[in-house]
N, CA and C atoms as a LAMMPS dump frame, in Angstrom:
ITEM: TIMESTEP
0
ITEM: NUMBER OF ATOMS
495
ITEM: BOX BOUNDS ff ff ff
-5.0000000000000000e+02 5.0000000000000000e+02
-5.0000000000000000e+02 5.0000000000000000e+02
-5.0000000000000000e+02 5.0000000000000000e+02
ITEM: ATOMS id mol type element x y z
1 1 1 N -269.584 -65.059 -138.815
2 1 2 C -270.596 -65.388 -139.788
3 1 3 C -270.216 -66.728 -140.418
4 2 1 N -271.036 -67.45 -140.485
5 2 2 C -271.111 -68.939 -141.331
6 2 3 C -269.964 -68.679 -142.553
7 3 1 N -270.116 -69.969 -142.892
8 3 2 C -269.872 -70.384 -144.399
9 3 3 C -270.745 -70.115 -145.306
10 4 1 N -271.207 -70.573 -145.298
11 4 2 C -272.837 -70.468 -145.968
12 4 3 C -273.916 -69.606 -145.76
13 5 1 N -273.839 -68.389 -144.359
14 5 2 C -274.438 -67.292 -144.907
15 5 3 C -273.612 -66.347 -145.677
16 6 1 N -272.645 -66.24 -145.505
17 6 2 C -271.765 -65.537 -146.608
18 6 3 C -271.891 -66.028 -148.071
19 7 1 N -272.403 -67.23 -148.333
20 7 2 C -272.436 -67.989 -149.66
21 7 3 C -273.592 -67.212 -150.607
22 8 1 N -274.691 -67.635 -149.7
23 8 2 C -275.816 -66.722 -149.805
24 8 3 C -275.919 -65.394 -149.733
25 9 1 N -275.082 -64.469 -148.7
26 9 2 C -274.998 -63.221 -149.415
27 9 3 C -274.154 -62.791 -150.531
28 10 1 N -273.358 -63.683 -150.849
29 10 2 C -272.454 -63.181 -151.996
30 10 3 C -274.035 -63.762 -153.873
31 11 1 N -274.18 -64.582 -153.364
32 11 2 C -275.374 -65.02 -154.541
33 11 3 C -276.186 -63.96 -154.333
34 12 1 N -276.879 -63.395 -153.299
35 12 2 C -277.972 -62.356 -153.46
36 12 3 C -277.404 -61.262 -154.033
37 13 1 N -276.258 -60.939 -153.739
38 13 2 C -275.405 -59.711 -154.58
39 13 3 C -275.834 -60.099 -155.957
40 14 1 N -274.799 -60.93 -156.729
41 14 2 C -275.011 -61.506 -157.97
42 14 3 C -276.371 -61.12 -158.459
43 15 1 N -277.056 -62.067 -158.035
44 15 2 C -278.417 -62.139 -158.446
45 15 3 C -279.303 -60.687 -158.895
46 16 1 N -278.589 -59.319 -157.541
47 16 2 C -279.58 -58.354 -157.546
48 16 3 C -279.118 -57.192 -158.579
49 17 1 N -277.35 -57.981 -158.45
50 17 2 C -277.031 -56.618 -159.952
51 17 3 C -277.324 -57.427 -161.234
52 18 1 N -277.663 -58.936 -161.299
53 18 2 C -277.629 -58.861 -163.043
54 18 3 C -279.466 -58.359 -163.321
55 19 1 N -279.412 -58.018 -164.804
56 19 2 C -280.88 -57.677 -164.696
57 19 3 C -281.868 -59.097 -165.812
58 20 1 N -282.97 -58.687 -165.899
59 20 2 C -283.353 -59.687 -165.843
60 20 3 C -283.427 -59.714 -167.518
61 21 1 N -283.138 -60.828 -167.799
62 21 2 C -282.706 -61.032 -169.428
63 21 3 C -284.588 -61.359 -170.362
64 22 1 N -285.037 -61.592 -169.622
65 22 2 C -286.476 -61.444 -170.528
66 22 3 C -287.308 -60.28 -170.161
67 23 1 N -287.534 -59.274 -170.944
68 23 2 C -288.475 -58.12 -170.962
69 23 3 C -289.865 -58.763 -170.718
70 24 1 N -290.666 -57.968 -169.379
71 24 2 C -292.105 -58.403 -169.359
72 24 3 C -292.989 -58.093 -170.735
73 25 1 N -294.017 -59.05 -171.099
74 25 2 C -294.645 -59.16 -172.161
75 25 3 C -295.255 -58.061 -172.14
76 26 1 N -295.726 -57.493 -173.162
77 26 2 C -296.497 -56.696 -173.456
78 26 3 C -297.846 -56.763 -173.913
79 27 1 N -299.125 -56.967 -172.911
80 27 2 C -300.301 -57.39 -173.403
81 27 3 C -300.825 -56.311 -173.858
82 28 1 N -301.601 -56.535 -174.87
83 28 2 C -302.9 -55.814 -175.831
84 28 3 C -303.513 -55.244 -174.909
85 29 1 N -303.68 -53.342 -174.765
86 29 2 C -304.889 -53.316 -173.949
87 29 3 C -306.138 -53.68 -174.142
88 30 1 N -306.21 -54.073 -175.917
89 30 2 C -308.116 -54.283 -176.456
90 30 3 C -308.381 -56.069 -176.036
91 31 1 N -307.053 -56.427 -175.991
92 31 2 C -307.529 -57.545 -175.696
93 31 3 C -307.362 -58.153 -174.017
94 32 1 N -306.827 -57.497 -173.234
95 32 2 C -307.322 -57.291 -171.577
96 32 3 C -308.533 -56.917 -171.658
97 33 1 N -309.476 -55.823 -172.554
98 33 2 C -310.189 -55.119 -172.099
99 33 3 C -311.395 -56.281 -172.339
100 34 1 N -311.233 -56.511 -173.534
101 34 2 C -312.099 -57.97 -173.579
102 34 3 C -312.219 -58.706 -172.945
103 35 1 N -310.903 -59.387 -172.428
104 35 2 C -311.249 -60.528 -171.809
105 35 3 C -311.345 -59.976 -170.144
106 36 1 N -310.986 -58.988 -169.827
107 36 2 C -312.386 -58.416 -168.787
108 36 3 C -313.75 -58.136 -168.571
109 37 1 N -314.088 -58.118 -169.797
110 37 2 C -315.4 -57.589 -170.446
111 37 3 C -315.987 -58.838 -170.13
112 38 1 N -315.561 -60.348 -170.598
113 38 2 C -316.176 -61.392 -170.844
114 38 3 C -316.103 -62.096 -169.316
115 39 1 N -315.214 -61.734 -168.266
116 39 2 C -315.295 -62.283 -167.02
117 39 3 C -316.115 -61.541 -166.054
118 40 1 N -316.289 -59.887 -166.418
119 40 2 C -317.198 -59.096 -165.665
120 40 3 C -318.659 -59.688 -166.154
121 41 1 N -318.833 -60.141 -167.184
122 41 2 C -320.266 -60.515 -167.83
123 41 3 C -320.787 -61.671 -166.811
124 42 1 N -319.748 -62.556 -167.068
125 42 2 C -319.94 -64.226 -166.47
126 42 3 C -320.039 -63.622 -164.932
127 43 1 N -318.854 -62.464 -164.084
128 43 2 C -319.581 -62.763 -162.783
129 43 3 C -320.86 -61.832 -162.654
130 44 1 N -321.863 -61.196 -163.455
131 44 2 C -322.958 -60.525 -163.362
132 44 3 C -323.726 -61.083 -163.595
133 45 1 N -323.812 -62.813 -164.751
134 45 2 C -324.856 -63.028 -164.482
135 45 3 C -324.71 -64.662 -163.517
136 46 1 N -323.694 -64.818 -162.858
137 46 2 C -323.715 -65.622 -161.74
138 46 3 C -323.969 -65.095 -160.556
139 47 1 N -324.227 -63.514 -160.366
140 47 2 C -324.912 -63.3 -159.032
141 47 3 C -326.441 -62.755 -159.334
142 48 1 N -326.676 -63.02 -160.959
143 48 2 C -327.824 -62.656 -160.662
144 48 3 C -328.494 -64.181 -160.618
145 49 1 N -327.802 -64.74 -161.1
146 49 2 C -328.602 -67.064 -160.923
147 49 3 C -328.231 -66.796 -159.176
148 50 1 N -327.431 -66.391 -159.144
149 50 2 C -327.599 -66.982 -157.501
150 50 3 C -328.844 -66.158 -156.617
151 51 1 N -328.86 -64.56 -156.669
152 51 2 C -330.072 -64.266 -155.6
153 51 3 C -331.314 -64.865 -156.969
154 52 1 N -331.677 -65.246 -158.085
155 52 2 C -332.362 -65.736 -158.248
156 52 3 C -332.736 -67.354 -157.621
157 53 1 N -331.362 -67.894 -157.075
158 53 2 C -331.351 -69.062 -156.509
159 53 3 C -332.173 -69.132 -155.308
160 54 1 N -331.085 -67.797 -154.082
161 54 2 C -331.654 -67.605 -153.186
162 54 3 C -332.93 -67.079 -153.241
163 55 1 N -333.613 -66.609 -153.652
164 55 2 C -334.82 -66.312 -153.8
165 55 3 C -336.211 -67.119 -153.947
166 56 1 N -336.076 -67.866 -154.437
167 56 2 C -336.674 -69.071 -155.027
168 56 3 C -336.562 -70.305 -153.525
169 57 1 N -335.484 -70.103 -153.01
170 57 2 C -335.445 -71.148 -152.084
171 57 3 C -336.237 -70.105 -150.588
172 58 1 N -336.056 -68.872 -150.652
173 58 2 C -336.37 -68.269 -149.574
174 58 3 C -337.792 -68.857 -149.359
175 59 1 N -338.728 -68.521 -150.887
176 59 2 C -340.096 -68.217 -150.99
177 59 3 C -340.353 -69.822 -150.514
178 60 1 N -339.431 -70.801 -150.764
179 60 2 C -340.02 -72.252 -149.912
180 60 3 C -340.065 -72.516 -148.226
181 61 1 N -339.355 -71.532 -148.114
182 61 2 C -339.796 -71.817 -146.502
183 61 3 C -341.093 -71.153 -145.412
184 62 1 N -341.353 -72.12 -144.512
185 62 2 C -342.347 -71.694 -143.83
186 62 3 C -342.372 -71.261 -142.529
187 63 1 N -343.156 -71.051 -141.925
188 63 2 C -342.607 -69.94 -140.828
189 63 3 C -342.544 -70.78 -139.801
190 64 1 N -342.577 -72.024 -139.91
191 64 2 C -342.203 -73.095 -138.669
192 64 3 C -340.733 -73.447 -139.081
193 65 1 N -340.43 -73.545 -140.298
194 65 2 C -338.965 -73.497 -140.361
195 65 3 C -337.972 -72.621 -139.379
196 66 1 N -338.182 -71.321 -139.08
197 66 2 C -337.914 -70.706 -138.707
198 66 3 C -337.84 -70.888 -136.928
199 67 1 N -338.45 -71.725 -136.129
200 67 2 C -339.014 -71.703 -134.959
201 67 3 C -338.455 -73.307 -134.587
202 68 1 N -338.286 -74.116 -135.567
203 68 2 C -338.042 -75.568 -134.904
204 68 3 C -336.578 -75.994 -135.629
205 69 1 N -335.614 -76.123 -134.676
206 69 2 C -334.596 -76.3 -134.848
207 69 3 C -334.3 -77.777 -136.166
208 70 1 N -335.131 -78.718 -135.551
209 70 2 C -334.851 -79.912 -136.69
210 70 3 C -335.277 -79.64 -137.854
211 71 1 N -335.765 -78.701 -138.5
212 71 2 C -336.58 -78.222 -139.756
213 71 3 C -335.938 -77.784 -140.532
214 72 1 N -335.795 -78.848 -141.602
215 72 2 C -334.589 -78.705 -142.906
216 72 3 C -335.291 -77.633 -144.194
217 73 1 N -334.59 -76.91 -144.661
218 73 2 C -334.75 -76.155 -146.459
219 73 3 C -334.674 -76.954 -147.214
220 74 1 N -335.429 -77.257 -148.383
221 74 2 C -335.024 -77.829 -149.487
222 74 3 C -334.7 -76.924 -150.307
223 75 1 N -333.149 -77.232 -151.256
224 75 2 C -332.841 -76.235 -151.59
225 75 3 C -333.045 -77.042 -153.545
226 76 1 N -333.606 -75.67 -154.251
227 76 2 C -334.217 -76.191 -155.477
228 76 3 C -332.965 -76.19 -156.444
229 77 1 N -333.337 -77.234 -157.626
230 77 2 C -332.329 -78.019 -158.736
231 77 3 C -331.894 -78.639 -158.11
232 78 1 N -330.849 -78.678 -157.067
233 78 2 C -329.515 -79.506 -156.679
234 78 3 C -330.772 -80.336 -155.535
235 79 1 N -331.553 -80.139 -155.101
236 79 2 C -332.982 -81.874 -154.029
237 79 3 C -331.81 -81.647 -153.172
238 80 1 N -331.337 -81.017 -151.857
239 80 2 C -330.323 -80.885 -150.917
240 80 3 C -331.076 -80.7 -149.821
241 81 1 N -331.536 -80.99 -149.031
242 81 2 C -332.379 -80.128 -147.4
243 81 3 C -330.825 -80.123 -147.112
244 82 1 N -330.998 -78.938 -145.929
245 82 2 C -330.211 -78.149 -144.797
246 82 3 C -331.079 -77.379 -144.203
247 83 1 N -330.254 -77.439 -142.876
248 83 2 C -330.546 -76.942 -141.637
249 83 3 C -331.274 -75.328 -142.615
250 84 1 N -332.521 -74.878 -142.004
251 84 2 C -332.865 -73.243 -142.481
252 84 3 C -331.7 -72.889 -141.578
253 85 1 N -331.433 -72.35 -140.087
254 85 2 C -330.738 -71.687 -139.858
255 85 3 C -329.486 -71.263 -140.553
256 86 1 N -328.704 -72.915 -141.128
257 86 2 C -327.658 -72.927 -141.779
258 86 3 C -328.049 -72.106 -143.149
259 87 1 N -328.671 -72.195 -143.815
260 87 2 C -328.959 -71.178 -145.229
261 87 3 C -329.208 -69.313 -144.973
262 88 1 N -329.971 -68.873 -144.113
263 88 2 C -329.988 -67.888 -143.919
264 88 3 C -328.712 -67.181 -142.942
265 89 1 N -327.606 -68.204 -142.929
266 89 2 C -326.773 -67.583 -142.086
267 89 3 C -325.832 -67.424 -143.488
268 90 1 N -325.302 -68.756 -144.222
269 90 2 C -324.211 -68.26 -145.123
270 90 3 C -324.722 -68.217 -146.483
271 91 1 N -325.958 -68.058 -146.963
272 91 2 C -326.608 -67.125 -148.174
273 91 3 C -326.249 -65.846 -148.298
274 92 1 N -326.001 -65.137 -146.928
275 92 2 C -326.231 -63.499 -147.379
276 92 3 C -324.444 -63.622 -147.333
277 93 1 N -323.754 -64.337 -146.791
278 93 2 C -322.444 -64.001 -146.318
279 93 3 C -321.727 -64.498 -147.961
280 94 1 N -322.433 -65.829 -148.55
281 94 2 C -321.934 -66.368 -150.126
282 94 3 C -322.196 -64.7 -151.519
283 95 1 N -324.143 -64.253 -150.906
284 95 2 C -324.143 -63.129 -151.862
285 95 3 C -323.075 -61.928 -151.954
286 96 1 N -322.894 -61.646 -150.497
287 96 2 C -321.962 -60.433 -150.16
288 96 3 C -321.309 -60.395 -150.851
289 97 1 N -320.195 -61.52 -150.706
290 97 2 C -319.168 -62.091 -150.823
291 97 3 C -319.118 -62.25 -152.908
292 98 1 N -320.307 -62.407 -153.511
293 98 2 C -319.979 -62.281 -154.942
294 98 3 C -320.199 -60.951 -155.331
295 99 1 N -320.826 -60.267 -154.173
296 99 2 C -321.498 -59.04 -154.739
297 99 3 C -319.844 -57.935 -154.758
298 100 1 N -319.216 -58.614 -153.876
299 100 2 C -318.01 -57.97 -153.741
300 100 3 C -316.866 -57.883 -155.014
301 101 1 N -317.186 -59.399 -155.27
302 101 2 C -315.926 -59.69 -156.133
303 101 3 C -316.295 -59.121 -157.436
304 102 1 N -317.543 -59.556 -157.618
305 102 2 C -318.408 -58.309 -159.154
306 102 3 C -317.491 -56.883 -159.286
307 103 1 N -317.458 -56.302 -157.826
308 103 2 C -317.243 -54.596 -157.719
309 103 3 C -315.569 -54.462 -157.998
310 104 1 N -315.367 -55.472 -157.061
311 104 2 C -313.588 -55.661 -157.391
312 104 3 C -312.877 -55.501 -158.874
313 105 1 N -314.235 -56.568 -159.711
314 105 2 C -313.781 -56.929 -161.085
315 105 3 C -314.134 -55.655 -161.855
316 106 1 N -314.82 -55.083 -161.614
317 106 2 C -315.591 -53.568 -162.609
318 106 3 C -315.164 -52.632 -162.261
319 107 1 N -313.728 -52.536 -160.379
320 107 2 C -313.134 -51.821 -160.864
321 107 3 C -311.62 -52.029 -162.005
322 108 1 N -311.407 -53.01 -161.512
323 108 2 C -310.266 -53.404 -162.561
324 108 3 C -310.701 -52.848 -164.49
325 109 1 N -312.321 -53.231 -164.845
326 109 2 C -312.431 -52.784 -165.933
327 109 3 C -312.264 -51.293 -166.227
328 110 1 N -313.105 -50.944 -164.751
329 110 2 C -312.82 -49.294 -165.043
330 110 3 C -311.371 -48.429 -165.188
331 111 1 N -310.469 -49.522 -164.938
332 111 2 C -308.854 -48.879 -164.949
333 111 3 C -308.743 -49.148 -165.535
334 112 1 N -308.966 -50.058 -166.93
335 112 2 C -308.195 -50.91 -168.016
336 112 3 C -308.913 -49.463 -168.916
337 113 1 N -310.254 -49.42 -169.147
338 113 2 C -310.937 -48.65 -170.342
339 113 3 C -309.412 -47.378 -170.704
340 114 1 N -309.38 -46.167 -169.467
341 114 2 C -308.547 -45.51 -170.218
342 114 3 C -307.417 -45.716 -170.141
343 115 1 N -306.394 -46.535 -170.272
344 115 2 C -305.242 -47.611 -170.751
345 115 3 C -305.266 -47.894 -172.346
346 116 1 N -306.422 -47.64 -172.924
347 116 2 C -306.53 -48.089 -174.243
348 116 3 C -305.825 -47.618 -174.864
349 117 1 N -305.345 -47.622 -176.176
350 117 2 C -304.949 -46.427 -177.024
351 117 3 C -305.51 -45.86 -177.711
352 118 1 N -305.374 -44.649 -178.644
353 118 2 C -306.93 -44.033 -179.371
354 118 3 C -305.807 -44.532 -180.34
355 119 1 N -307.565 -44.539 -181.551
356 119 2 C -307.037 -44.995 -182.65
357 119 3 C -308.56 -44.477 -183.508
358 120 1 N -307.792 -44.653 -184.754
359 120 2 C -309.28 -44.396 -185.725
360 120 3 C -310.276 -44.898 -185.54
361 121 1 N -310.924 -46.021 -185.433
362 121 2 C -312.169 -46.342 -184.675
363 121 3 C -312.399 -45.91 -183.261
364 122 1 N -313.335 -45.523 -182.711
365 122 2 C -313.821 -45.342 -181.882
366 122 3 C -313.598 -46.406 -180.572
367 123 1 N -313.182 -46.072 -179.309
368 123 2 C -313.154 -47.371 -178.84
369 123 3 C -314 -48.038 -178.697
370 124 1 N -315.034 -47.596 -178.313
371 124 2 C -316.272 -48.869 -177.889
372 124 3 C -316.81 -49.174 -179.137
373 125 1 N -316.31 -48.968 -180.226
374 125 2 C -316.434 -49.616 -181.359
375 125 3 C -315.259 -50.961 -181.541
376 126 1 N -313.97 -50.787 -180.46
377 126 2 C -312.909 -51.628 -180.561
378 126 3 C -313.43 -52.923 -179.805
379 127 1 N -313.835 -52.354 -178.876
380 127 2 C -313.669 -53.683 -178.02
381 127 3 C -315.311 -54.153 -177.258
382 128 1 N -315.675 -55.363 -176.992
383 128 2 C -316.892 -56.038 -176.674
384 128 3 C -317.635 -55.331 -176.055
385 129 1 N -319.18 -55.286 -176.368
386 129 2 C -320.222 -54.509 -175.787
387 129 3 C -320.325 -55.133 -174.541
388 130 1 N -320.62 -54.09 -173.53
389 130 2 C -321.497 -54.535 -172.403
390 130 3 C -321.463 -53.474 -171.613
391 131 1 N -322.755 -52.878 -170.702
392 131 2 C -323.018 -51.578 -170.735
393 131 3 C -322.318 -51.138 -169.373
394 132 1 N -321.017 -51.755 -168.864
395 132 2 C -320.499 -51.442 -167.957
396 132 3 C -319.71 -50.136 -168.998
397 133 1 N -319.153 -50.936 -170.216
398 133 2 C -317.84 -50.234 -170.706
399 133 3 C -318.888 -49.324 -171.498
400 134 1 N -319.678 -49.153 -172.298
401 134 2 C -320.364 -48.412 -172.415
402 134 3 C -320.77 -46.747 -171.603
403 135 1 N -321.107 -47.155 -170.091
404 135 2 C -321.329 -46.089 -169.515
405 135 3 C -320.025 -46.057 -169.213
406 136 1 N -318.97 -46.415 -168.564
407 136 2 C -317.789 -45.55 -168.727
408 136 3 C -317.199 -44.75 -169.285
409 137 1 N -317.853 -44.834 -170.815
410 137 2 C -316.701 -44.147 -171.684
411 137 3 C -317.827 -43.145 -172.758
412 138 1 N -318.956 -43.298 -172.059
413 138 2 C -319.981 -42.296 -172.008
414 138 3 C -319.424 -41.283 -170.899
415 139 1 N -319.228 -41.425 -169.672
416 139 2 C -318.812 -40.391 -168.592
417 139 3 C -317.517 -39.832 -169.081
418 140 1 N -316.926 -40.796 -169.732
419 140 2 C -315.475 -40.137 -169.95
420 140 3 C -315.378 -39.082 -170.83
421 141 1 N -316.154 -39.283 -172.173
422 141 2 C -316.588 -37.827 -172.944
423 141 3 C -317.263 -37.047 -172.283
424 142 1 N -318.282 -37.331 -171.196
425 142 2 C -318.953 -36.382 -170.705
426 142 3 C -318.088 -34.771 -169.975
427 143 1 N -316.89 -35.488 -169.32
428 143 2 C -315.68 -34.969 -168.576
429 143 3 C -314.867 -34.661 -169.137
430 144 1 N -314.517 -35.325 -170.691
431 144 2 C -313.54 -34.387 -171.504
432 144 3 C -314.415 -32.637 -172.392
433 145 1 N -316.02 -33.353 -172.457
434 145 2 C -316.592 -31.862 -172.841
435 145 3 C -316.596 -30.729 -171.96
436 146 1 N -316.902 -31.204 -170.913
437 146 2 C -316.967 -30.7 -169.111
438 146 3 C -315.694 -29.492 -169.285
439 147 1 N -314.676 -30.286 -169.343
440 147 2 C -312.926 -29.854 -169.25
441 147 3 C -313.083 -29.004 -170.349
442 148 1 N -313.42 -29.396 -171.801
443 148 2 C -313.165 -27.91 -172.733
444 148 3 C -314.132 -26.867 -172.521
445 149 1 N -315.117 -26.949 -172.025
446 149 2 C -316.03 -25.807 -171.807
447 149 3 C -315.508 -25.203 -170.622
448 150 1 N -315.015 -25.757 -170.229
449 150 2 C -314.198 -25.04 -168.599
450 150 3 C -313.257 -24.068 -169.166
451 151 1 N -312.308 -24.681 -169.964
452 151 2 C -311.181 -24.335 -170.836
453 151 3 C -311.566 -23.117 -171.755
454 152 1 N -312.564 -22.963 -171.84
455 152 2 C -312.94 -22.695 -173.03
456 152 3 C -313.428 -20.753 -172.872
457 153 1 N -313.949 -21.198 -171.579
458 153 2 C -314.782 -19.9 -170.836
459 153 3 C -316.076 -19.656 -170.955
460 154 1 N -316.045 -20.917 -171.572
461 154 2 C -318.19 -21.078 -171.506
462 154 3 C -318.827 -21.655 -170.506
463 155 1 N -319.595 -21.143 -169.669
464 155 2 C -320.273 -21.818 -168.496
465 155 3 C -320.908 -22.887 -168.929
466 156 1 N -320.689 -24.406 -167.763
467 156 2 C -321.483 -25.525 -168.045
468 156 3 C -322.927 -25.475 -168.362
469 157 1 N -323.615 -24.665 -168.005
470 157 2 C -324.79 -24.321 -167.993
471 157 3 C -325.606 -23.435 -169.304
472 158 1 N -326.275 -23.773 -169.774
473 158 2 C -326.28 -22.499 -170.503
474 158 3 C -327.18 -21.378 -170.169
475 159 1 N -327.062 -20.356 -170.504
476 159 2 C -327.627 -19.438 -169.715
477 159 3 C -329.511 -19.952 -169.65
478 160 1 N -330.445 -20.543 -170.523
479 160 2 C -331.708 -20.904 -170.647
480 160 3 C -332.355 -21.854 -169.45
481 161 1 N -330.499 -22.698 -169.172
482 161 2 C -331.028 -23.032 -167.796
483 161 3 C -330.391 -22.325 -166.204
484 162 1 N -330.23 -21.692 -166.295
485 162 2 C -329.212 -21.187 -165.071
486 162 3 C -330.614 -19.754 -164.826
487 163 1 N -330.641 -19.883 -163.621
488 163 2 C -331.808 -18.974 -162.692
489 163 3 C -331.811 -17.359 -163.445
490 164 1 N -332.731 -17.022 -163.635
491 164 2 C -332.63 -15.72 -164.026
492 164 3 C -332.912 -14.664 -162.413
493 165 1 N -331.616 -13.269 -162.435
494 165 2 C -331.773 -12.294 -161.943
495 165 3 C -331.983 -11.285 -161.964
């Protein structure tokens, strides 16, 4: 064995028993939850400007666009022609593609909500409206009443609606 891979394994030793002298920070869950709140907002209403984009540019084309290869889109605000083929190929692949990252981001919110801590206010009294976190934490009481009536030995149902025999 080298000089110098021995150098390097004697440093990776070192390195892996000392521990690490700064404790990871400790972020606010109300204030993650916010500033998720405020990036789930911004990407909901940038995919709704965009199929409003695409939409608007669809309704400009004509059905010879479609049939003659040299036949450019004008695409509206930004005065751009392109190829139609080229727009109807990476429009749906750009929407997908935000429609994805939206779902990605709302689940991340949906893991942050119960992370919170309880506290005397109510949470969705704690932290920024928007009716993602809203209906979450609407379902979430729904499932903690769910659980004590289970608990409880009272059928979910009450008997006025459950089939008579």
């Amino acid at each position: 064995m080298s000089r110098a891979r021995r150098n390097l394994r004697q440093l990776w030793r070192r390195s892996a028993r000392r521990p690490d002298p700064t404790p990871p920070a400790q972020i606010d869950p109300i204030a993650r939850i916010d500033a998720l709140t405020a990036t789930g907002r911004t990407n909901w209403l940038a995919l709704l400007a965009y199929l409003a984009f695409a939409l608007v540019t669809t309704l400009g084309v004509e059905d010879v666009d479609f049939f003659v290869d040299s036949r450019q889109t004008q695409l509206p605000l930004v005065n751009v022609s392109i190829p139609t083929f080229s727009f109807f190929v990476f429009a749906p692949i750009l929407g997908a593609a935000l429609y994805a990252y939206l779902h990605l981001h709302v689940r991340k919110v949906t893991e942050a909500l119960p992370e919170a801590p309880p506290g005397p206010p109510r949470l969705d009294e704690r932290i920024k409206p928007w009716l993602l976190n809203d209906f979450v934490l609407r379902q979430r009481r729904v499932q903690q009443r769910s659980l004590a009536s289970n608990l409880s030995g009272r059928p979910l149902l009450s008997s006025s609606l459950s089939p008579r025999r």
